[in-house]
N, C-alpha and C positions, 0 to 999 in steps of 0.2 A: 378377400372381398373383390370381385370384381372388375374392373378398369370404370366400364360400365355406370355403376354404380356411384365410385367413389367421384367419377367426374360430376354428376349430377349433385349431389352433395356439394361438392364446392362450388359449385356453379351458383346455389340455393345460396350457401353462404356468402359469396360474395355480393350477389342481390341484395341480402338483407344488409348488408357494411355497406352499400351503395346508399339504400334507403335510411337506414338509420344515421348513416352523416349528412345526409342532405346533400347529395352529389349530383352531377347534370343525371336524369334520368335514362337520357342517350347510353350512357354507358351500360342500360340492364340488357340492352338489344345487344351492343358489341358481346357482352359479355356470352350471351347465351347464343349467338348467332356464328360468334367466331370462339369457338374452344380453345383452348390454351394462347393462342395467338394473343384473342381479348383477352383476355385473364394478366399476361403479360403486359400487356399495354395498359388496362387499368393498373396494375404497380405499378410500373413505372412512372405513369402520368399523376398519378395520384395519391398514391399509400406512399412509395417511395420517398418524396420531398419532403415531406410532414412527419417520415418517421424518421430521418434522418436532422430535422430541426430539434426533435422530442431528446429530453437525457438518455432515454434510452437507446434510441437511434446514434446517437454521438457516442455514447458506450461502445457500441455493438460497431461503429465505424473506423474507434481506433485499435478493438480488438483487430476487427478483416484485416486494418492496415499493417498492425505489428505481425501480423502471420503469415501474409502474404509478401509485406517488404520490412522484416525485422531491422535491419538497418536504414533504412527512410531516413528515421530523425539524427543519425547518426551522420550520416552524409550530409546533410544539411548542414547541419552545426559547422562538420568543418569545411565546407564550400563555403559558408557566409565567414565562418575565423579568414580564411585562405584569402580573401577580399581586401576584408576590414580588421584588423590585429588591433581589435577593442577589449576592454575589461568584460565589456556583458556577452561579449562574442565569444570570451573566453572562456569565461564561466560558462555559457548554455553548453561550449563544447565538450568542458569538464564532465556537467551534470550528465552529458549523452556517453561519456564515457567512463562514468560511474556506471549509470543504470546498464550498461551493456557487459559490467565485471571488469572493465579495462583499467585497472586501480593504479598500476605504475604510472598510465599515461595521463589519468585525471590526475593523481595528485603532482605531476609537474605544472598541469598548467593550472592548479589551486595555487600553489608556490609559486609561481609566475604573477598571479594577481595579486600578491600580499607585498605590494609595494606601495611607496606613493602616498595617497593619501587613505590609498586600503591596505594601510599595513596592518592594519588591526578591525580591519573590517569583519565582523562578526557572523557572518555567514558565511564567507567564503573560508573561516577560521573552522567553521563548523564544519564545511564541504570536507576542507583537508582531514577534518577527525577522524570522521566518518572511512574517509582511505587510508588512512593511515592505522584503521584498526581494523579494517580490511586485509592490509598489509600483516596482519599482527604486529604492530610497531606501539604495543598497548601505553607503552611509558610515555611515548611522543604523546598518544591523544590525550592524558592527564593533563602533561604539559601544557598542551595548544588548548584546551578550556582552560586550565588554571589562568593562562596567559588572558584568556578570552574576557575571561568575569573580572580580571584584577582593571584591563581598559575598558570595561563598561557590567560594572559594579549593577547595574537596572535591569542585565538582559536576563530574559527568564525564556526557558524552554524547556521542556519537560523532556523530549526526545536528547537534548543535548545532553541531560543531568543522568537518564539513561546508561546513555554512552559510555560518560566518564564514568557510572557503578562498574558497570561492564569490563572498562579495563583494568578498574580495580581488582576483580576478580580474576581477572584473567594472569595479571602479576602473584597472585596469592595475596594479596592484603585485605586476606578476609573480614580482619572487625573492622575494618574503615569500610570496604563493600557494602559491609552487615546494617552500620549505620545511614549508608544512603538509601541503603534500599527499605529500610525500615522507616525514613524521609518517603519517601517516592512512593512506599504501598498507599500512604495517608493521601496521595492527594494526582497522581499519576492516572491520567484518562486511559480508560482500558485495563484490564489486568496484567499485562503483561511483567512490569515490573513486579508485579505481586508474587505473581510464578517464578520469578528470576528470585526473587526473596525466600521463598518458600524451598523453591530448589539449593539453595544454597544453606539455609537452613539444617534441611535434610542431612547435606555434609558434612556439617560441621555438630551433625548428631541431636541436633533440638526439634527431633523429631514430634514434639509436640505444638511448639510452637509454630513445624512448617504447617501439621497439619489445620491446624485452628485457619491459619492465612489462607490454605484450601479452600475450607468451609466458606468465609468469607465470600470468597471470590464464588461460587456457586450459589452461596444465596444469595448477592450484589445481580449475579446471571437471572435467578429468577424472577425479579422484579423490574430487569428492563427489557428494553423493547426487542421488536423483532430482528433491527439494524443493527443494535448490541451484538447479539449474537451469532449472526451472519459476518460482523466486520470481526470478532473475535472468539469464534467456534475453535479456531484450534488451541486456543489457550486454556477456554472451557474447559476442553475435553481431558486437557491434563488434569485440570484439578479435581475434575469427577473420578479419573482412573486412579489416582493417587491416593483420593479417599477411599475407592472398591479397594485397593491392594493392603491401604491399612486397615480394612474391617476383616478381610481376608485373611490377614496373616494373626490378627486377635483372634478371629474362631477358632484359627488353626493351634 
């Protein structure tokens, strides 16, 4: 299509996103009198603020920033620890160096805060699990919930209860595994655990049972929403291929 052409088009459309917001009318002259110039200058003065207030603009803002400065928050963290050698200084710097895969370095300074009067602080107890089975250190993270839930007997977390299946399995202590995760299908937001259930299942040969937990979770997917499936499509899609491979291998 043309140059020509396709400027005239946007041109049209920006008019009409002029008119239809109810914008100074000044702006239909810039717009169509100065070509791309205008066109710049009305985002910037205008679309730009508004969609950067919008969820979607704040989305799309921390995407640009992690691509363009993957370490941002990372530096931060520890320029403000480097200042103020605080608990929550330490923790933010922890969590920046969690989420960046630096797991030796978080879990010293998790271990660093599990003092004082957070020696049994429950989230930062968590933080260290979470590294520590990162680490493959799977016995440690038993321990550090076992330890967790014995000082606060009320705390409930479903990502925590997770975890600990997780390391279970991961030791081989398949029927204790078997039983949490059989816990966690019943009442675990999201599938995930369910597939964790079902996959393990599988291994230990109750292949009838993982399938059934399949199904499940496929029809649970067709009756919710669209955000469902979007926040857990790749889970989905295990249980959908797992049931094709077991109708597949019956025909066969």
């Amino acid at each position: 299509m043309p140059f020509f052409l396709l400027s005239i088009i946007f041109q049209v459309a920006l008019v009409l996103h002029i008119v239809k917001t109810g914008r100074n009318t000044t702006w239909i002259w810039i717009v169509m009198m100065l070509p791309i110039a205008g066109w710049i200058a009305y985002f910037v003065v205008e679309v730009l603020p508004e969609f950067r207030n919008s969820r979607t603009g704040r989305v799309a803002a921390k995407v640009a920033t992690q691509t363009l400065a993957p370490n941002k928050d990372l530096k931060q963290a520890a320029d403000v620890f480097a200042v103020s050698d605080t608990i929550d200084n330490a923790l933010t710097l922890a969590n920046a160096l969690y989420e960046k895969g630096l797991f030796q370095e978080a879990k010293a300074l998790y271990e660093k805060c599990l003092n004082g009067i957070h020696s049994d602080d429950p989230h930062i107890m968590l933080g260290l699990a979470k590294t520590e089975f990162k680490l493959n250190h799977f016995k440690r993270v038993n321990q550090l919930l076992d330890d967790l839930i014995e000082a606060h007997p009320d705390f409930k977390n479903a990502d925590a209860h997770l975890l600990y299946t997780r390391a279970l399995e991961e030791r081989g202590l398949f029927d204790k595994a078997m039983e949490e995760y059989e816990t966690l299908h019943r009442y675990y937001p999201g599938p995930e655990a369910s597939i964790r259930y079902a996959q393990l299942c599988q291994q230990l040969g109750q292949t009838s049972l993982a399938l059934s937990v399949y199904r499940q979770v496929v029809a649970q997917a067709k009756i919710a929403g669209r955000h469902y499936h979007k926040q857990n499509k790749y889970w989905i899609k295990l249980a959908k291929t797992a049931i094709d491979d077991s109708t597949s291998s019956l025909s066969n």
